[in-house]
C-alpha positions as CSV (number, residue, x, y, z in Angstrom):
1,X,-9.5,-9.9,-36.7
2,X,-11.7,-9.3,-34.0
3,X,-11.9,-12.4,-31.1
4,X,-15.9,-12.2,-32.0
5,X,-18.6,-10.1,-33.5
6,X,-19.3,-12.4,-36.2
7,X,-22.8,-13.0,-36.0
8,X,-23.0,-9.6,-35.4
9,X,-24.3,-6.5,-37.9
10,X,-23.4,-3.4,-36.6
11,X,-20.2,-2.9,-34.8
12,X,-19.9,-2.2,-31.1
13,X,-21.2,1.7,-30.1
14,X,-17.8,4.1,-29.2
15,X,-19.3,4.4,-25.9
16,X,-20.5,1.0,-24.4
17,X,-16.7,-0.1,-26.1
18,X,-15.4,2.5,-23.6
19,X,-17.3,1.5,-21.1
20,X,-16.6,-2.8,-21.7
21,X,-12.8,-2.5,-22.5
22,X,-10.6,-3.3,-19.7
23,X,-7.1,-2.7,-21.6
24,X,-6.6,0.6,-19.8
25,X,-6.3,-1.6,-16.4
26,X,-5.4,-5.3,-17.5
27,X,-2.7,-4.6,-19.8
28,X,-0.4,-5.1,-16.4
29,X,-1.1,-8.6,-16.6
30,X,1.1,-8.9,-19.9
31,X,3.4,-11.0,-18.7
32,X,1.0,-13.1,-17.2
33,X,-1.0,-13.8,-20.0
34,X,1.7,-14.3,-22.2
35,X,3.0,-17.0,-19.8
36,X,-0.5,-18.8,-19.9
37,X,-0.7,-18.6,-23.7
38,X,2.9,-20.4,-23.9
39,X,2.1,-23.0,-21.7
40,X,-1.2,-23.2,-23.7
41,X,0.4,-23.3,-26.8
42,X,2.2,-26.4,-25.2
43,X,-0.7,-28.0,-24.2
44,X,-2.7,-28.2,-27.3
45,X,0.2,-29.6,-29.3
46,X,0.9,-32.0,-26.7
47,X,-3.1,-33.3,-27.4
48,X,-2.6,-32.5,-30.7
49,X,-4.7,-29.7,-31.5
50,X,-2.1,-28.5,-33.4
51,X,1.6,-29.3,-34.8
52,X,4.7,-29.2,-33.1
53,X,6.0,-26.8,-36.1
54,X,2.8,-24.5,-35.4
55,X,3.3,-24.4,-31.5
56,X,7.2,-23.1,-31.9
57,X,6.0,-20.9,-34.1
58,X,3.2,-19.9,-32.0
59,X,5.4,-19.6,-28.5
60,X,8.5,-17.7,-30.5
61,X,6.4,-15.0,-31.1
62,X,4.6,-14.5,-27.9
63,X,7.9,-14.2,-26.7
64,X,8.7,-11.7,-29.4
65,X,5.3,-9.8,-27.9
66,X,6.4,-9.8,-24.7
67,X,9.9,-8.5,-25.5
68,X,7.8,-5.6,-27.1
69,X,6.2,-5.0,-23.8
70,X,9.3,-5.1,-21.8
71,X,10.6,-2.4,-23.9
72,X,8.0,-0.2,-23.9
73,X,7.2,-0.4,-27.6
74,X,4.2,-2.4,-27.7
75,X,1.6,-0.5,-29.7
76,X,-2.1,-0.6,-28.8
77,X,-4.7,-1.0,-31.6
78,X,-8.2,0.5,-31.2
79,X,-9.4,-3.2,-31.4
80,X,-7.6,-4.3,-28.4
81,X,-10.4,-4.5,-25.8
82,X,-8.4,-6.2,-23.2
83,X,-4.8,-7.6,-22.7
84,X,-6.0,-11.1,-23.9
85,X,-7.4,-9.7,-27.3
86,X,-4.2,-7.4,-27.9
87,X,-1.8,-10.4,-27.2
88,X,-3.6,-12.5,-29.8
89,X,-3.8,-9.5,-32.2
90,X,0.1,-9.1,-32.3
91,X,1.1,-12.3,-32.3
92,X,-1.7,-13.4,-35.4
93,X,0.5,-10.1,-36.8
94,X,4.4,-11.8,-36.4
95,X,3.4,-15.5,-36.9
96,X,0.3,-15.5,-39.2
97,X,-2.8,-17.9,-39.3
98,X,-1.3,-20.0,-37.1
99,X,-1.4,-17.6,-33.8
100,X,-5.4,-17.8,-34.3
101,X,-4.8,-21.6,-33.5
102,X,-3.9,-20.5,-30.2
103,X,-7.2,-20.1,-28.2
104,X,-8.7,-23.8,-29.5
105,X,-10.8,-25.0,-26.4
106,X,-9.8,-21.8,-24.8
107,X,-12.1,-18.6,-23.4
108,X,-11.2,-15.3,-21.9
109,X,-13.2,-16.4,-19.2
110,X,-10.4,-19.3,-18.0
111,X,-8.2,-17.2,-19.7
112,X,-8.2,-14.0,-17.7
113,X,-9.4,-15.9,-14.5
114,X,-5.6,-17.6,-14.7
115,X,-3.9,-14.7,-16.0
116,X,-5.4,-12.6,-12.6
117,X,-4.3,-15.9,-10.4
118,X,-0.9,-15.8,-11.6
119,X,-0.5,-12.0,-10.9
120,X,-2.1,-12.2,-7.2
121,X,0.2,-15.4,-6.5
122,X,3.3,-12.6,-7.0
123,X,2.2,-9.7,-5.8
124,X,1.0,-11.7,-2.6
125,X,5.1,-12.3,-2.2
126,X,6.2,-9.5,-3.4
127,X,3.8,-7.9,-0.2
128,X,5.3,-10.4,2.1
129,X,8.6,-8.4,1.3
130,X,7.8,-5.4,2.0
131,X,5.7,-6.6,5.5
132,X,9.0,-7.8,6.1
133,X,11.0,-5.2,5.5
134,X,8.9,-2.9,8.0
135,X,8.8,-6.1,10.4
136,X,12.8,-5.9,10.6
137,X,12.6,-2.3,11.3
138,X,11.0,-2.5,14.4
139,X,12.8,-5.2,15.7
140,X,16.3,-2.9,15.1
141,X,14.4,-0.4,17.4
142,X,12.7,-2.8,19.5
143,X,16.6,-3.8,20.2
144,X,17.6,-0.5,21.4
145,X,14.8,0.2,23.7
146,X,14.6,-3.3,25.6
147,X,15.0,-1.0,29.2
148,X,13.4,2.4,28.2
149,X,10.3,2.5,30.0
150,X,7.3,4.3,29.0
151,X,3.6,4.8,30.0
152,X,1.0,2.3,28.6
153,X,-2.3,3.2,28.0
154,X,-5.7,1.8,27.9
155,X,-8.6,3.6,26.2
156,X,-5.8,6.4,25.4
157,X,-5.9,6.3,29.2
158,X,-2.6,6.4,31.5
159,X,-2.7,2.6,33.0
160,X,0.5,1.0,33.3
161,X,4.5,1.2,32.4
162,X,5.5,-0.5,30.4
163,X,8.9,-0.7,28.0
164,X,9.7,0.9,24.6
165,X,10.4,-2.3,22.8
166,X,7.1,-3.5,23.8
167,X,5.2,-1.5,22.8
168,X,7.1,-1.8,18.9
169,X,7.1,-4.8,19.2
170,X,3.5,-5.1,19.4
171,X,3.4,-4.3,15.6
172,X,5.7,-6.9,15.0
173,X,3.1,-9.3,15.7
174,X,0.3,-7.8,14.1
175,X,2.6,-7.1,10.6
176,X,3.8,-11.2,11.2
177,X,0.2,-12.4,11.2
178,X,-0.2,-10.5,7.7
179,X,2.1,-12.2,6.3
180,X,1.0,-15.8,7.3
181,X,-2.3,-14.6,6.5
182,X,-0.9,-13.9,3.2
183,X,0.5,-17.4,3.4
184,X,-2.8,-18.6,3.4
185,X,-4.1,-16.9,0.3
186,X,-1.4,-17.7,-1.4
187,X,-2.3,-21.5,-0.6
188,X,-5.8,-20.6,-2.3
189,X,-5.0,-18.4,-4.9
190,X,-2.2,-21.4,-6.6
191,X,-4.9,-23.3,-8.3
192,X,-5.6,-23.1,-11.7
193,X,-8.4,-22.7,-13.9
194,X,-6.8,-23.1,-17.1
195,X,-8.7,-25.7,-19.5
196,X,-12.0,-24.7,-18.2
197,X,-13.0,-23.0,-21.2
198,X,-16.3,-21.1,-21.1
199,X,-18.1,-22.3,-18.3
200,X,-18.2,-25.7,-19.4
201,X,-15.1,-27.4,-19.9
202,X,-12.7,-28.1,-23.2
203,X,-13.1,-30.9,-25.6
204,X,-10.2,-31.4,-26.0
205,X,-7.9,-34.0,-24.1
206,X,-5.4,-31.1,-22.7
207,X,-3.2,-32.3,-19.9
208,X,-4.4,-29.6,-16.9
209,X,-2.4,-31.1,-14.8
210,X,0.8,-30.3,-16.8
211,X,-0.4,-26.9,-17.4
212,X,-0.7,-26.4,-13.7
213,X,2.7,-27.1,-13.1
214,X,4.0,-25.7,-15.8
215,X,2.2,-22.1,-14.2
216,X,3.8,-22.8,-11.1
217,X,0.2,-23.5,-9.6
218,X,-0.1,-26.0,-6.9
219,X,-3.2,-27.8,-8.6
220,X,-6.0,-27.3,-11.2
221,X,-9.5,-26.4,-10.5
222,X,-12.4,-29.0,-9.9
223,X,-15.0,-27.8,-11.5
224,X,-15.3,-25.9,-14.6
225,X,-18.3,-23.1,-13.3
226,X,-16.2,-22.3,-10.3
227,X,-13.0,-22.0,-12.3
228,X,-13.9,-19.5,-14.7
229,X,-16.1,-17.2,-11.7
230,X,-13.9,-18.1,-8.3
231,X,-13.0,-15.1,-7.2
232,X,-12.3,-15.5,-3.5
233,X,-8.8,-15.3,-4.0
234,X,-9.1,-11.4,-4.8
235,X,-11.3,-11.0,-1.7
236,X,-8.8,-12.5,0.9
237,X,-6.2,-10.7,-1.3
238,X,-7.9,-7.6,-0.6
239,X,-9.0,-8.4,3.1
240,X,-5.5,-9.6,4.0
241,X,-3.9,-6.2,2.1
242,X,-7.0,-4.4,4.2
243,X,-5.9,-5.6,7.6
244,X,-2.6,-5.0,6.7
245,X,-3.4,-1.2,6.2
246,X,-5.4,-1.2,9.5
247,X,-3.0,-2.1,11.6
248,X,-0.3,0.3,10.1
249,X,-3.3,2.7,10.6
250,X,-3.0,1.6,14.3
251,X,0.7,2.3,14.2
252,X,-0.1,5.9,12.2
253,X,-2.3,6.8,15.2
254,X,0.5,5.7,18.1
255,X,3.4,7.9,16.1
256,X,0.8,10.8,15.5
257,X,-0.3,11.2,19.5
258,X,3.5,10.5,20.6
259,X,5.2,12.9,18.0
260,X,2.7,15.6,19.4
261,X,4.7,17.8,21.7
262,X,2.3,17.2,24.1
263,X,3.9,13.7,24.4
264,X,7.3,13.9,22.9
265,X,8.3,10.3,23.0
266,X,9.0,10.6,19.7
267,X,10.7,13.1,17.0
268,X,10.2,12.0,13.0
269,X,13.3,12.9,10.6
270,X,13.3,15.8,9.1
271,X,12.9,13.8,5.5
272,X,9.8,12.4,6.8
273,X,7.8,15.6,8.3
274,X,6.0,18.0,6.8
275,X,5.9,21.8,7.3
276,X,3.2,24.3,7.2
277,X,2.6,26.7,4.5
278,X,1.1,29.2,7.2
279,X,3.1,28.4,10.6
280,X,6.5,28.0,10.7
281,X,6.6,26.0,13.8
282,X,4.7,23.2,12.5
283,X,5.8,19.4,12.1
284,X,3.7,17.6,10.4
285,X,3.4,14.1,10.4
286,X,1.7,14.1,7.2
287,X,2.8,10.0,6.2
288,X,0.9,8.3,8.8
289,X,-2.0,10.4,8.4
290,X,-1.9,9.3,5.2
291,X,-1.3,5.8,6.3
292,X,-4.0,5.9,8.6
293,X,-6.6,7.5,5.7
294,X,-5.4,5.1,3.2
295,X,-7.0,2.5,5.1
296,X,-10.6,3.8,4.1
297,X,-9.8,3.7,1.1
298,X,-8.5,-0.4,1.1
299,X,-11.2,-1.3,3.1
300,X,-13.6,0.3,0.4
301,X,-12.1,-1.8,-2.3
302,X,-13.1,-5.1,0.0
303,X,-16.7,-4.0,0.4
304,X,-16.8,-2.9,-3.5
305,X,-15.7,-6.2,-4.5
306,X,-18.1,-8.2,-2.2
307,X,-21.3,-6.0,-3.3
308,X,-19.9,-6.8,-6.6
309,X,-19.6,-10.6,-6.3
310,X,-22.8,-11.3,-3.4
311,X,-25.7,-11.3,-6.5
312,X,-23.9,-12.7,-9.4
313,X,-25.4,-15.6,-10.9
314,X,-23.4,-19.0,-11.9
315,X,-20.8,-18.8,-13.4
316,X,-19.0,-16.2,-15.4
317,X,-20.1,-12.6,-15.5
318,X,-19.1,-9.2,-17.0
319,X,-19.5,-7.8,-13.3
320,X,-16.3,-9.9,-12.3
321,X,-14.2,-7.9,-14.5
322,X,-14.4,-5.1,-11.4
323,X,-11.9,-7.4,-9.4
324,X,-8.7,-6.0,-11.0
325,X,-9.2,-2.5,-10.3
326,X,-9.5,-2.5,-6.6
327,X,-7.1,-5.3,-6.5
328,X,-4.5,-3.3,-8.3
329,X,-5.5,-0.2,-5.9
330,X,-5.5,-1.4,-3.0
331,X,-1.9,-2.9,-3.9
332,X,-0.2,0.0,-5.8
333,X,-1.5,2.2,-2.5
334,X,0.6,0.0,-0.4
335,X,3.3,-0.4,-2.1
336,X,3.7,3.3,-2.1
337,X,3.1,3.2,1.2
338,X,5.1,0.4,3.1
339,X,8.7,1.9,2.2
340,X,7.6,5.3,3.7
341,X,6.3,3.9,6.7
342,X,9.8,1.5,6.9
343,X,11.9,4.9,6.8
344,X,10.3,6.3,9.3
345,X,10.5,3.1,11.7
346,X,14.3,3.2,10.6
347,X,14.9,7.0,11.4
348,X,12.5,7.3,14.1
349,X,14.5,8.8,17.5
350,X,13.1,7.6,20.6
351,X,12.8,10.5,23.3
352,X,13.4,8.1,26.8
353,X,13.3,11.4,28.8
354,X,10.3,12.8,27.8
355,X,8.7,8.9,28.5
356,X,10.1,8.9,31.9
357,X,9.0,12.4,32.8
358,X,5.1,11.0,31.9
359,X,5.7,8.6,34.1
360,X,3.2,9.1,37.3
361,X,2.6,7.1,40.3
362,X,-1.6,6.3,39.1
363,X,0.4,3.8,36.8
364,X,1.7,1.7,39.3
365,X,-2.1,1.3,41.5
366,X,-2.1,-2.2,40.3
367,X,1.6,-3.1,41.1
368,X,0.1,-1.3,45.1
369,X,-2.8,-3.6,44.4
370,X,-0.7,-6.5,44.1
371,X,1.3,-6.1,46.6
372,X,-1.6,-6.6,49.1
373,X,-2.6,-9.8,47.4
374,X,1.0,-11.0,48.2
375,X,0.0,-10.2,51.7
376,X,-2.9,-12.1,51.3
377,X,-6.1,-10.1,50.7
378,X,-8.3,-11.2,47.8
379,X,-7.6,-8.7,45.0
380,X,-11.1,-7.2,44.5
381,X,-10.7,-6.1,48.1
382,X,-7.1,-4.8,47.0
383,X,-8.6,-3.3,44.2
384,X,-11.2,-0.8,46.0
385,X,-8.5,-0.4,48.9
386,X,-6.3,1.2,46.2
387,X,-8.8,2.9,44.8
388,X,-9.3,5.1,48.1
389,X,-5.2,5.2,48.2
390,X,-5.5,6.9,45.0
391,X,-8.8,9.1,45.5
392,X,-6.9,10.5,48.7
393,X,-3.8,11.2,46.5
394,X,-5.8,12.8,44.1
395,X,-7.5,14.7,46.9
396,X,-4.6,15.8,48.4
397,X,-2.7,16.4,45.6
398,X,0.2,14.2,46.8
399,X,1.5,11.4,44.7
400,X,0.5,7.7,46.7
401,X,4.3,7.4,47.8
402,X,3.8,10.2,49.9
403,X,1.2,9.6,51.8
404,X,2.5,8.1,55.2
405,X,2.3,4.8,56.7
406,X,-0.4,5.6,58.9
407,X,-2.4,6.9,56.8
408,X,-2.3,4.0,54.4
409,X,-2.8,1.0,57.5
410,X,-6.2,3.4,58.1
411,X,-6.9,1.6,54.7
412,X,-5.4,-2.0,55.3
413,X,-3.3,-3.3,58.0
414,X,-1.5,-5.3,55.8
415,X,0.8,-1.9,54.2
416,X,4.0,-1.9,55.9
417,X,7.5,-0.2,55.6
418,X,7.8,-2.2,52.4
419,X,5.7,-0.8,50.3
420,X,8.0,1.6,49.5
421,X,9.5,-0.5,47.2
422,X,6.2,-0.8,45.0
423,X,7.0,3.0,43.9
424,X,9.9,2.2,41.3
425,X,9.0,2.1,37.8
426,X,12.1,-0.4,36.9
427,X,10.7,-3.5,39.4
428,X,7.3,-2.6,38.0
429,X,8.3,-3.2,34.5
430,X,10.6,-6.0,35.9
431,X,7.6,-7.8,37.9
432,X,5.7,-8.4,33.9
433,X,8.1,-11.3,33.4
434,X,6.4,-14.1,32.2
435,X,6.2,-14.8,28.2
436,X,4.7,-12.1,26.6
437,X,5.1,-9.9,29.3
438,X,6.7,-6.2,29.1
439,X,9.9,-7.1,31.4
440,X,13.0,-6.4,29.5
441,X,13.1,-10.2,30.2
442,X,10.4,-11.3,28.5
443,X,10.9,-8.9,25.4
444,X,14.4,-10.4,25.4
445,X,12.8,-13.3,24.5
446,X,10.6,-11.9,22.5
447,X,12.6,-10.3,20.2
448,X,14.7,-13.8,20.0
449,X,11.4,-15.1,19.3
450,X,10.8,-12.7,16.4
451,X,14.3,-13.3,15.1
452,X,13.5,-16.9,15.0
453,X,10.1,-16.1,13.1
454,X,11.9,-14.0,10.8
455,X,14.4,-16.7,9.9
456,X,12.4,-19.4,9.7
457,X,10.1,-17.6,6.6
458,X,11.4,-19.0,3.2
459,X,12.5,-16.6,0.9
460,X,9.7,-16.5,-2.2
């Protein structure tokens, strides 16, 4: 029996059915909605609704449905419009009249609004995971690269030296803040709507509280209109799984430029290049182009959603049911994409020669700046007197080291013999010291720090 239509006389048109059902995408939330219909079940004997006799009845067969989904041998019945309708179909089949006892004081709308909660709350972990895994290996290669010194850029401009691990490590950070971001969510997401019914509310005296915990939710929704039509949860879902793209996107661009032979820092394993149909020389890194285009395509499913949500009226409405889609996108694309990006982290070989040949005297006209500060001149005067240092470089095609010590006290009075010792990469690396800094030092402590981090998350 259908789960309405009765004071309806024509049956629903083949094409607005295939244009309402959601079965195609929601039937991924079995397991979620079978869980909500056995604590349910629990519920309404508990106020009794219905008999103890009835609810055994009633929670043996759902887990009979859901052992037919495990298996793969569920069968879908051209009346099953959505997960919620097919569940309650099957189990009215195994247990009789008593399985139609199950959705007393219950609606779809609280019904799928919990069901979608309960799926965010563990795919949000189950991200976390993966985050992590990628996290851990850039902190293995951070660890063998603490002293390998490379150019830094600014505005994908040659600016300053800095170290290998640093510049990894970089992504640590970003990667760690999506998963306390993530944290967050998951803080927002464990509430539960379950006993709002409709819109309005249930009659009936059910315990929400104990159905909450029962869920593994943290607490039960306040008020019946926002239960059944809250969807921020899916938003920051899919900001927080948006962000998370963008900044591998940011780590797609860095291994794209510094795989280029041009650069060379970096050389991709052979299981994680591609080739060229036309030119055999070619080594592609087709992965983080993807991972870097994939982003688009998250961030999309954010702005779809909001456009979706921003004129809805109160409370519950058929345009909501667009969340799951771009939810379940934006996640499947990831999860496809997080262990390919991990290998590739995990096989990546470091070039330190090629890093150390790009390595020009321009990067250290800050550490010459400096170095007149410590003599005492105010650094915007240090800053244009270095600036003529390294437009008569650049004129006389000479690196700044090699122009001589007369030359350079025609500038400032304050260079003496000593400035030689500004022209070494290593000190200049080694002078960034203080927390946070590029010194092999600092991202010493850095890495300890993001050890610490990674230790002190608690396994989901």
């Amino acid at each position: 029996m259908p789960l309405w239509g009765g004071a309806f006389s024509e049956p629903t048109d083949d094409d607005l059915r295939a244009l309402n059902d959601s079965i195609g995408f929601d039937q991924r939330m079995y397991a979620e909605d079978i869980a909500g219909s056995v604590a349910y079940a629990r519920a309404i004997a508990q106020a009794g609704i219905i008999t103890g006799d009835e609810a055994e009845r009633i929670i043996a067969g759902l887990l009979l449905v859901l052992q037919e989904f495990e298996a793969g041998v569920f069968t879908l019945q051209p009346g099953d419009e959505d997960i919620h309708t097919a569940v309650e179909r099957r189990l009215t089949e195994l247990v009789g009249a008593a399985g139609g006892k199950l959705h007393t004081g219950r609606s779809r709308n609280d019904q799928v609004a919990t069901d979608f909660r309960l799926w965010v709350l563990a795919a949000i972990r189950d991200m976390q995971a993966q985050l992590i895994d990628l996290q851990r290996a850039l902190l293995e290669q951070a660890q063998q690269h603490v002293h390998t010194i490379m150019p830094g850029y600014t505005h994908l401009q040659p600016a300053q030296p800095i170290t290998a691990a640093h510049w990894l490590m970089s992504f640590f950070w970003m990667l760690a803040r999506d998963v306390e971001r993530l944290d967050d969510c998951h803080r927002r997401t464990a509430t539960c709507p379950l006993g709002s019914g409709a819109l309005a509310g249930t009659p009936f005296p059910v315990d929400r509280a104990m159905l909450a915990e029962e869920l593994g939710f943290a607490d039960y929704t306040p008020n019946s209109l926002d239960g059944v039509s809250d969807r921020d949860f899916a938003a920051e879902f899919l900001f927080a799984l948006a962000l998370a793209n963008t900044h591998l996107s940011r780590l797609a661009e860095d291994i794209v430029l510094y795989s280029n032979p041009l650069f060379g820092y970096i050389t991709l394993n052979d299981r994680y290049s591609t080739g060229s149909s036309l030119m055999p020389q070619k080594r592609n890194a087709d992965p983080m182009e993807l991972a870097r285009g994939k982003a688009g395509r998250l961030i999309g499913n954010l702005t779809g959603l909001l456009a979706s949500l921003k004129g809805l009226p109160s409370t519950y409405n058929k345009d909501i049911q667009e969340d799951k889609e771009a939810v379940f996108d934006s996640f499947d694309t990831l999860t496809r994409l997080l262990p390919v990006v991990t290998a590739i982290i995990q096989t990546l070989h470091l070039n330190p020669e090629k890093m150390r040949a790009a390595l020009t005297e321009d990067l250290l006209a800050t550490d010459l700046a400096d170095y007149l500060v410590k003599k005492g001149l105010p650094f915007r005067q240090a800053h244009h007197v270095v600036g003529e240092v390294v437009r008569l470089a650049a004129r006389e095609n000479t690196a700044m080291s090699h122009i001589n010590l007369d030359t350079l006290r025609s500038l400032s009075d304050l260079f003496a013999e000593d400035v030689a010792a500004v022209f070494d990469f290593e000190q200049s690396v080694a002078r960034r010291a203080a927390p946070g800094g590029t010194a092999p030092e600092a991202v010493s402590q850095q890495i300890q720090q993001a050890e610490a981090w990674l230790n002190g998350r608690i396994t989901p």
